[in-house]
N, C-alpha and C positions, 0 to 999 in steps of 0.2 A: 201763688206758687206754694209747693207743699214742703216741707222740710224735711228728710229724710231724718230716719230714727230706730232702736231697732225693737223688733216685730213685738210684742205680749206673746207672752207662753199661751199653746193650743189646746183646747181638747183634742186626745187621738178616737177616732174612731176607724173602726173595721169592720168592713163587708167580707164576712165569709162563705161562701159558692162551697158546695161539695153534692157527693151523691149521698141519696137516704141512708144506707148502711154504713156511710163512714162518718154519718154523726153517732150514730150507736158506737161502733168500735175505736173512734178517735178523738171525738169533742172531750171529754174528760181530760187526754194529758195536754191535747193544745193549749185547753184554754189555764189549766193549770201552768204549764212555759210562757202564755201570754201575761199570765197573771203573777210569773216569778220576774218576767221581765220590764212590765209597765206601770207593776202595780193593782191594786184592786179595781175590779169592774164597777162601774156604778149602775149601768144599764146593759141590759142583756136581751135582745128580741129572742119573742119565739121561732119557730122556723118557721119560714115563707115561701110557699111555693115558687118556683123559681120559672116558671111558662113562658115568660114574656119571647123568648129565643129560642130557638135549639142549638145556636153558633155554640155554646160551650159543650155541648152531650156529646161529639166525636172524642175530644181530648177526657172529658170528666164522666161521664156514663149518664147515666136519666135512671131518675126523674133527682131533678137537681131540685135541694131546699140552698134557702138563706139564711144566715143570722147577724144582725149589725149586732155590735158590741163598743162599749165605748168604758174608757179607764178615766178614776178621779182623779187622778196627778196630771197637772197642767206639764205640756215637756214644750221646749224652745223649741221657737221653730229654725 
């Protein structure tokens, strides 16, 4: 039987979804807000086309890219 305890701090990472024009006109201050609020990025994808679906293009427009990002400050979980 396992003894409860509590959790080690996490990596956070984020998936961010958006359409191609609003990495051009908005990835700069997000990720600067991201980055005033988590702390430094350590890893940053390129953008990834995003095809697998089309469920998100009604609500977010096409052609959707992707970008994981991940911060080096471990945060509690």
């Amino acid at each position: 039987m396992s003894t409860p305890r509590e959790p080690q701090p996490g990596k956070l990472v984020l998936s961010v979804l958006a359409r191609e024009d609003w990495w051009r006109s908005r990835w700069a201050a997000v990720h600067a807000e991201l980055a005033g609020r988590f702390g430094p990025v350590d890893y940053r994808s390129g953008l990834l086309p995003f095809d697998h679906t089309q469920y998100y293009e009604a609500e977010l427009g096409a052609p959707l890219l992707r970008r994981l990002i991940a911060f080096e400050r471990l945060l509690p979980l």
